[in-house]
C-alpha positions in Angstrom: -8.0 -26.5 -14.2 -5.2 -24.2 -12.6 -4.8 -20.5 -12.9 -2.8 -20.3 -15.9 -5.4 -22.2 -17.8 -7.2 -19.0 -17.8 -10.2 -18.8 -19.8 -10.6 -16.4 -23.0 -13.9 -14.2 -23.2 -15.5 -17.2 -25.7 -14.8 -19.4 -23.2 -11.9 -21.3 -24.3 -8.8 -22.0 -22.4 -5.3 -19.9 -24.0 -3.1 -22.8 -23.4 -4.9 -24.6 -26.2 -4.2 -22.0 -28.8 -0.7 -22.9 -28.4 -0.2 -26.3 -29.6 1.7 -25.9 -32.8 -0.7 -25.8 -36.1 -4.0 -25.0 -34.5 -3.7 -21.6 -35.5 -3.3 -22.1 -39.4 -6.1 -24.9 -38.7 -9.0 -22.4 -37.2 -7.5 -20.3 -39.9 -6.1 -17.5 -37.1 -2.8 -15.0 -37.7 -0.9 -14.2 -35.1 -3.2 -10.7 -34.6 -6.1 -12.5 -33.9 -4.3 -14.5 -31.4 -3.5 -11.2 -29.9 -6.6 -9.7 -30.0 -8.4 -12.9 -28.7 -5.7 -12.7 -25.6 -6.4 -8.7 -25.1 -10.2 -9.1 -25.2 -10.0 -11.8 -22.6 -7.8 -9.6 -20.2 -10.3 -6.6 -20.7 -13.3 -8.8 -19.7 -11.9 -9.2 -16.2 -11.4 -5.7 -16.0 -14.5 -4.0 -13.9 -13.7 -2.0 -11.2 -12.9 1.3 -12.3 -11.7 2.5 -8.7 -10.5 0.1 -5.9 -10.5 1.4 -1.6 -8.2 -0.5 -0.2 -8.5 -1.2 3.6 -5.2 -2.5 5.0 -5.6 -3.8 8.2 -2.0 -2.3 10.0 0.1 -4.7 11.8 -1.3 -8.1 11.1 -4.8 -9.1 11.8 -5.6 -12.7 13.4 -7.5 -14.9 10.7 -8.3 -17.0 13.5 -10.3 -14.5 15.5 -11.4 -12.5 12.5 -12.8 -14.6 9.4 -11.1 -18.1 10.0 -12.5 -19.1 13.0 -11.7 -22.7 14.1 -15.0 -23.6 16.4 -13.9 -27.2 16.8 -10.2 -26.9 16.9 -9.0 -27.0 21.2 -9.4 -23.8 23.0 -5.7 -22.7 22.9 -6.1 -22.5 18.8 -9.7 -20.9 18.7 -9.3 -18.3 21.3 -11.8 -16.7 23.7 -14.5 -15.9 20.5 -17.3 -17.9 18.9 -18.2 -18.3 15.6 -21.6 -16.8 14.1 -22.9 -17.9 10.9 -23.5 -15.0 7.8 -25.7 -14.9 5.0 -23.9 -17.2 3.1 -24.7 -21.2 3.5 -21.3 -22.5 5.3 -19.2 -19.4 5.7 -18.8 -18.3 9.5 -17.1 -15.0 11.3 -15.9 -14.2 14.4 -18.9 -13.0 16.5 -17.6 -9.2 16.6 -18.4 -9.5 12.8 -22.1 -9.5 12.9 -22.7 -6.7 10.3 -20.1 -7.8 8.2 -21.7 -11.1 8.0 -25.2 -9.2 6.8 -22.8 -8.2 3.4 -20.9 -11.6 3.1 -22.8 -11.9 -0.2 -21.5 -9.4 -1.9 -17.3 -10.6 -0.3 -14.8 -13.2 -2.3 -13.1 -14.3 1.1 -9.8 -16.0 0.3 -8.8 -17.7 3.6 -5.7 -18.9 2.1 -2.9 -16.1 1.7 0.3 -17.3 2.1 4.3 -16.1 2.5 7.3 -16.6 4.3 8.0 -13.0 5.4 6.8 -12.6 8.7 8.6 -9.2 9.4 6.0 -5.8 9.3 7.8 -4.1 6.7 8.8 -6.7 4.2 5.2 -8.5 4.8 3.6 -5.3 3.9 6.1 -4.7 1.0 5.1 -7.9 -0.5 1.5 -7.6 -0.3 1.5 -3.7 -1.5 3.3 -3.9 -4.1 3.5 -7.7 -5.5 7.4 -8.1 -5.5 8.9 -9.6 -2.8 11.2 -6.7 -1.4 15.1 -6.3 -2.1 17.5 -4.6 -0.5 18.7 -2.8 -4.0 15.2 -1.4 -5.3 11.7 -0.2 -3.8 9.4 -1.2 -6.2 6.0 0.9 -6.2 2.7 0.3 -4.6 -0.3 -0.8 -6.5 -1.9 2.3 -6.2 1.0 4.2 -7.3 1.2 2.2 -10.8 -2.9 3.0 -11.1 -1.7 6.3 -10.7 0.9 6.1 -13.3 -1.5 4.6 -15.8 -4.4 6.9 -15.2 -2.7 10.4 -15.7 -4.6 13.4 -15.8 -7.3 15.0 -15.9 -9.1 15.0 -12.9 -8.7 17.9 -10.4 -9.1 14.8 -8.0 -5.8 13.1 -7.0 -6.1 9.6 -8.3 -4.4 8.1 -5.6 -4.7 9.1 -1.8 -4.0 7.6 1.6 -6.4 7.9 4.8 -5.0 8.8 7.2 -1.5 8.6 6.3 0.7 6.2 4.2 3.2 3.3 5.4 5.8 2.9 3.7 5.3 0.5 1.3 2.1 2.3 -0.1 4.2 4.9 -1.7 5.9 5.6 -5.0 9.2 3.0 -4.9 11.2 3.4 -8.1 8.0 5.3 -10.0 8.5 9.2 -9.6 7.3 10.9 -7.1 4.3 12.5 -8.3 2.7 9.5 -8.2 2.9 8.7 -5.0 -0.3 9.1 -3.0 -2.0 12.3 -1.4 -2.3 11.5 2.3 -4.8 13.7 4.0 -3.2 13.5 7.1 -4.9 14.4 11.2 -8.1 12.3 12.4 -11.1 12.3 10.2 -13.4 11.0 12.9 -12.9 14.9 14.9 -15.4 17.2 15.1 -14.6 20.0 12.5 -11.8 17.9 10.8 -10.7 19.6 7.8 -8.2 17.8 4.8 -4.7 19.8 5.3 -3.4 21.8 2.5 -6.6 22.0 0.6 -6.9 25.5 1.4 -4.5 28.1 0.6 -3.6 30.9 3.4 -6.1 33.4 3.9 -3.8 36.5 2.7 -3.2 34.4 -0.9 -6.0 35.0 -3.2 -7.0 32.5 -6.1 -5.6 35.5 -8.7 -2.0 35.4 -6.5 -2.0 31.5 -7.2 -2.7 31.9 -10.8 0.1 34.1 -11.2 2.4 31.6 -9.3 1.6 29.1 -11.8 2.0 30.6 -14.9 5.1 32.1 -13.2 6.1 28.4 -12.6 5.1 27.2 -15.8 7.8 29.6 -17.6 10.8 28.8 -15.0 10.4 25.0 -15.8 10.1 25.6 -19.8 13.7 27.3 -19.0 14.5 24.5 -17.6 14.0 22.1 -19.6 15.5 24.1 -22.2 18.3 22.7 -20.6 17.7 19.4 -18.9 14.1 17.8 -18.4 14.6 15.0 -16.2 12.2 12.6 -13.8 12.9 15.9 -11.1 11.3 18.5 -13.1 8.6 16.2 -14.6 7.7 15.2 -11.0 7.8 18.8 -9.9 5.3 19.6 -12.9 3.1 16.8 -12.2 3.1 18.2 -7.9 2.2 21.4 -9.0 -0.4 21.0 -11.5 -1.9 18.5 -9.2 -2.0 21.1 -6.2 -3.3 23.9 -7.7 -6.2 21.9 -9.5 -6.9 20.4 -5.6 -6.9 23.9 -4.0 -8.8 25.6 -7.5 -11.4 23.2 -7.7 -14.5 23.8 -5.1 -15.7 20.4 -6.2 -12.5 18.5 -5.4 -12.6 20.3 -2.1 -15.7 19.5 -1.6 -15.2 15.3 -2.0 -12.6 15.6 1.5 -15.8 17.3 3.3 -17.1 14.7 5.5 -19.6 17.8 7.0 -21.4 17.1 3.7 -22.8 13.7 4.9 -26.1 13.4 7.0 -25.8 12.5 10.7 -27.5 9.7 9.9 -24.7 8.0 7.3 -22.1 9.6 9.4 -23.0 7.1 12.3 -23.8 4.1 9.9 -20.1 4.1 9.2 -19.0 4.9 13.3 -17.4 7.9 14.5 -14.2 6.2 14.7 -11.2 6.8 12.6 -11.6 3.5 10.2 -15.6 4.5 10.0 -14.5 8.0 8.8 -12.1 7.2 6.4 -14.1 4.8 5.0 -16.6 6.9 4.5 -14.7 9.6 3.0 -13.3 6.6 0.4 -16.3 6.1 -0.8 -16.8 9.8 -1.3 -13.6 10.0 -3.1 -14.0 7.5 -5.3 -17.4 8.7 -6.2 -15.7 11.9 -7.3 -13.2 10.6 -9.3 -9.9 9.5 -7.3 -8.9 5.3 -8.8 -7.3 4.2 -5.9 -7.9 5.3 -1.9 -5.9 3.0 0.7 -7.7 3.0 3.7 -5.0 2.5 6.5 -6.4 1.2 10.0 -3.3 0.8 12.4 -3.3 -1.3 15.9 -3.5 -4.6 14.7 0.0 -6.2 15.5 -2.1 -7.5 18.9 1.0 -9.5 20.6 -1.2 -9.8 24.1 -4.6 -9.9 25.5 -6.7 -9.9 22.3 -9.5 -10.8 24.5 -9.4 -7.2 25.3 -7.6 -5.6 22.6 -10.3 -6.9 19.5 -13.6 -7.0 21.1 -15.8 -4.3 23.1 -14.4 -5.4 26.5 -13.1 -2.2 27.6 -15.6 0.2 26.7 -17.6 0.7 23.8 -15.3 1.8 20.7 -12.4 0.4 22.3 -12.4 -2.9 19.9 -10.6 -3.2 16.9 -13.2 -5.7 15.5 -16.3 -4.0 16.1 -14.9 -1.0 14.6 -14.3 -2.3 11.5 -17.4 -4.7 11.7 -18.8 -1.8 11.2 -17.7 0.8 8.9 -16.5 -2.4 6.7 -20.6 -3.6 6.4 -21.5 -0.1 5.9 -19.3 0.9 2.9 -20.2 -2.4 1.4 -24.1 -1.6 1.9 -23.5 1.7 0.9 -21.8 1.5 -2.2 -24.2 -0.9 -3.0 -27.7 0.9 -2.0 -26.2 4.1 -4.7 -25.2 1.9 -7.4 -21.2 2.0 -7.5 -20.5 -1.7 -5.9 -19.9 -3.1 -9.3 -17.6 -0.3 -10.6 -15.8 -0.3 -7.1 -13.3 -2.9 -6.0 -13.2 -3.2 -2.3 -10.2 -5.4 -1.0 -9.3 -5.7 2.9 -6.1 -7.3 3.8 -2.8 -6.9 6.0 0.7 -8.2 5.7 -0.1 -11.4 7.5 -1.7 -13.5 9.6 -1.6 -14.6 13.2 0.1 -17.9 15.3 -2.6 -20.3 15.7 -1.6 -21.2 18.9 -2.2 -18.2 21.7 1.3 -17.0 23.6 1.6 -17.0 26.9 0.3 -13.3 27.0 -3.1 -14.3 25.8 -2.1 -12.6 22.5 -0.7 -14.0 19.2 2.3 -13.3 17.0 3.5 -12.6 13.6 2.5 -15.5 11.0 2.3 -14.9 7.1 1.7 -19.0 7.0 -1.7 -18.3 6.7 -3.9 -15.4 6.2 -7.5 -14.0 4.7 -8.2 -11.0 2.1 -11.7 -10.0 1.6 -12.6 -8.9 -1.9 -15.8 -7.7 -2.6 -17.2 -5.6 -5.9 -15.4 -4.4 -9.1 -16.8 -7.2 -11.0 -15.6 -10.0 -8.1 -18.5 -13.0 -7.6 -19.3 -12.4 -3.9 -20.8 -14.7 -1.4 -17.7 -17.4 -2.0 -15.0 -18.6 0.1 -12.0 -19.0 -2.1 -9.2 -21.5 0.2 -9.1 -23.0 3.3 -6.4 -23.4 6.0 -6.1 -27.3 8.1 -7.9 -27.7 11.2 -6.2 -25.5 13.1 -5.2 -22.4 10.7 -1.4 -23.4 10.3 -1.1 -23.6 6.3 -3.4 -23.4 3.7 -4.8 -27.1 3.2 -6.2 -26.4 -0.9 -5.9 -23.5 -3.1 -2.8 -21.3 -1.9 -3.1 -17.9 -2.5 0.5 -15.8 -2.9 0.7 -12.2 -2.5 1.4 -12.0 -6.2 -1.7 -13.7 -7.3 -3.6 -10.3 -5.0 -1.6 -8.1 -6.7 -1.9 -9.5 -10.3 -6.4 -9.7 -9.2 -6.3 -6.1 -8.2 -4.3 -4.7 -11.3 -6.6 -6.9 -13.9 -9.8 -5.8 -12.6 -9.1 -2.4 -12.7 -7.6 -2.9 -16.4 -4.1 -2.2 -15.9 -1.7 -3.7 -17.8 1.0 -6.0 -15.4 3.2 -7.4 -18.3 3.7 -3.0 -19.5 7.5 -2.6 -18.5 8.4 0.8 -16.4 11.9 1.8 -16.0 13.8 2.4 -12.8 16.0 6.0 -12.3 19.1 3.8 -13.5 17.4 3.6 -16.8 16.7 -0.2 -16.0 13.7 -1.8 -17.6 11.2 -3.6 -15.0 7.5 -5.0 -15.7 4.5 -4.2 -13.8 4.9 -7.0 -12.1 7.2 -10.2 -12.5 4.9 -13.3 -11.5 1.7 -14.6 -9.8 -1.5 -15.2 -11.1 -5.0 -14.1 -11.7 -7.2 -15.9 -8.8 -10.1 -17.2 -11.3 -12.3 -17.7 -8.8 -13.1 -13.7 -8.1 -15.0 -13.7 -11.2 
C-alpha cells in the first residue's frame, strides 16, 4: 500500500470511498464522507509543539546514522559503526548516547532532492516548496505560528540562536516570523536580548506606550488597515506581553536549571539551546528551531566530527549528546508524546571522501530523525544502496517532511493563505504523509 492509500481512523483505506456508488450503498452523504476524512487527519495529529534541530550546512549520513561498515574504506570513512537499542539499526560510534534513545527515533535514511545548493536545499526542506525566484514561501514554523494566534505571552515560534533564512516568515506577514534569541546560550550569565526593558523605563511607562500605541493605530486604520499595521499590532502586542510577563521571562532563564541537567545536555551551544527548547516548549511556545551551524564539513572530518582535537571540539559528540538528553528528558517528565522532535539538514554528504579527507554537497541521499509527537520510534523508515548514493526503497521527498510535521501538529496543509499580491496559495502544494511515523 503507498502513501496516498492512507488509512481512515476505522481503519479503512479513503481511496475506496471513492469508487462511484459506494457511498449511497453504505448509505453515506457527502458530510459523512467529510467528516470520516477530517477525523482521520485529526488522529495523526499529536504533537502539540515540535523543536526542530537543523543540522546547518549539511550533515554526512554516512558518518552520522547511515553508516556503511562493509562498503570499501573510501565510502565508509575513518568511523565504525556501533549497534543501539534497537535490533538492526547502527550509528556512527560518536553516537553512543544517541543510540541509548533510538527507541523512542523514526529514522528515515532515505531523504532525497536534487538541490544541492545551501540555500535552496534548506529552502526546500524548511518550508516544503521547492524555492522560486518570484516568491519566498514561509517556514513551517511560521505557518504553526499563523494558525496558532494568540494568547500566550510566550512567542509561539522562536529560533536558537538565530534564524537562516529560510526559517523565517516568506510571503506570511511578518509578525509571524520567529523570535530569535540571539548571543551564545552556553556562556556563563547569558541572558535572552530584549526581554528586559532599560532600567530608566518602568512597567507603568510601558503601559502608557501601549495604550498610546493602541489609539495611533485605531487612527490608522480609520484610514487604511493593511498587512503593515496588522503586523505592527501583532510585534507590539507580542513584545510587551514577553517583557510584562515574569513567567515568560522566566522560560529563556537557563540559570533556573540544576547543574546537574545543565551538564546532561553539555555546555556547548547545541546542548544549551536544546535545553532551553525543551523549556520553551514546556511553557507554551509550538514551534522552537534549534539551529546548530558548522556542518558543511568539506575537509578532514576525521577531525572536524569526532573529539580528535580536544574535548568539545566535535561536531558529533556534541550533538550525541544534548540530542540523547532532550529525548531522555522530555521523556523522564512526561512531554515526549505531546512533543515532536525532528533533526534534519538541507542534505546529505558524497559518499565517496574528496581528496581533502572531507566530503561534499549531496541532497541524493540523506537521514531525518523523528522522534515523539505521536511518531512510532525504534524504526528505520528507508534505506540507501550499498554505498549511500540513492535511496534503494522507500524515497522520502522534502515535501513528504513537511506534510509529517504539519499533520502531527494538526495543521491544516490543503488551508489556502494569500500572498501580499492578493494571490491565493495552499499550505503546501504536494507530498505526502510518511505512514510509517505512526
Amino acid at each position: 500500500m503507498n502513501a496516498t492509500h492512507s488509512l481512515r481512523c476505522d481503519g479503512m483505506v479513503r481511496r475506496d470511498f471513492i469508487h462511484v456508488g459506494l457511498m449511497s450503498a453504505l448509505g453515506l452523504s457527502l458530510t459523512d464522507l467529510l467528516r470520516l476524512e477530517a477525523a482521520a487527519a485529526d488522529s495523526k495529529a499529536k504533537a502539540k509543539s515540535c523543536i526542530l534541530i537543523w543540522l546547518d550546512g549539511g550533515p554526512s549520513h554516512l558518518d552520522t546514522f547511515d553508516p556503511k561498515p562493509d562498503a570499501p574504506v573510501e565510502i565508509r570513512g575513518p568511523f565504525k559503526a556501533i549497534g543501539t537499542d534497537v535490533d538492526g539499526i547502527q550509528l556512527c560510534e560518536h553516537l553512543p548516547q544517541t543510540a541509548c534513545v533510538m527507541k523512542h527515533v523514526a529514522l528515515v535514511r532515505s531523504v532525497t532532492h536534487e538541490l544541492g545548493n545551501h540555500d535552496t536545499g534548506s529552502h526546500y526542506l524548511l518550508t516544503g516548496h521547492r524555492p522560486t525566484p518570484s516568491l519566498q514561501y514561509p517556514s513551517l514554523g511560521s505557518i504553526v505560528a499563523h494558525e496558532s494566534g494568540a494568547g500566550i505571552s510566550l512567542p509561539p515560534y522562536v529560533t536558537i540562536p538565530d534564524s537562516v533564512p529560510s526559517l523565517r516568515a516568506g510571503y506570511l506577514p511578518a509578525a509571524f516570523g520567529p523570535f530569535a534569541i540571539g548571543g551564545d546560550p552556553s556562556k556563563p550569565g547569558y541572558r535572552v536580548r530584549d526581554l528586559l526593558p532599560p532600567e530608566w523605563v518602568s512597567f507603568d511607562h510601558l503601559d502608557q506606550r501601549r495604550a498610546m500605541q493602541r489609539r495611533m493605530d485605531q487612527f490608522s486604520r480609520s484610514l487604511e488597515e493593511n498587512d503593515d499595521t496588522r503586523a505592527r499590532d501583532r510585534f507590539f502586542e507580542q513584545a510587551h506581553q514577553l517583557i510584562a510577563s515574569p513567567a515568560a521571562r522566566a522560560a529563556f532563564d537557563l540559570e533556573q536549571e540544576p547543574a546537574q541537567v545543565r551538564q546532561r545536555y553539555g555546555q556547548r551551544r547545541i546542548g544549551s539551546g536544546c535545553l532551553l527548547a525543551r523549556r520553551l516548549v514546556e511553557a507554551g511556545s509550538r514551534f522552537v528551531s534549534v539551529v546548530d551551524r558548522g556542518w558543511d564539513t568539506h575537509q578532514n572530518i576525521a577531525r572536524t566530527l569526532p573529539d580528535a582535537q580536544f574535548p568539545g571540539s566535535g561536531k558529533v559528540p556534541d550533538l550525541d549528546r544534548a540530542y540523547a538528553a532532550l529525548i531522555t528528558d522530555l521523556h523522564e517528565r512526561g512531554l515526549l508524546d505531546s512533543t515532536l522532535v525532528v533533526m534534519m539538514g538541507e542534505f546529505g554528504r558524497t559518499p565517496k571522501l574528496n581528496s581533502s579527507a572531507g566530503r561534499d554537497h549531496w541532497p541524493r541521499a540523506g537521514f531525518a530523525c523523528f522522534a515523539g509527537g505521536g511518531v512510532r520510534g525504534g524504526q528505520l523508515i528507508g534505506r540507501t544502496d550499498a554505498h549511500g548514493e540513492t535511496p534503494a526503497e522507500r524515497p522520502v521527498r522534502p515535501e513528504d517532511i513537511a506534510q509529517s510535521i504539519l499533520t502531527l501538529l494538526g495543521v491544516d496543509t490543503a488551508a489556502e493563505f494569500q500572498t501580499p499580491s492578493g494571490r491565493p496559495m495552499k499550505t503546501l502544494s504536494g507530498g505526502e504523509f510518511v505512514r510509517e511515523l505512526i
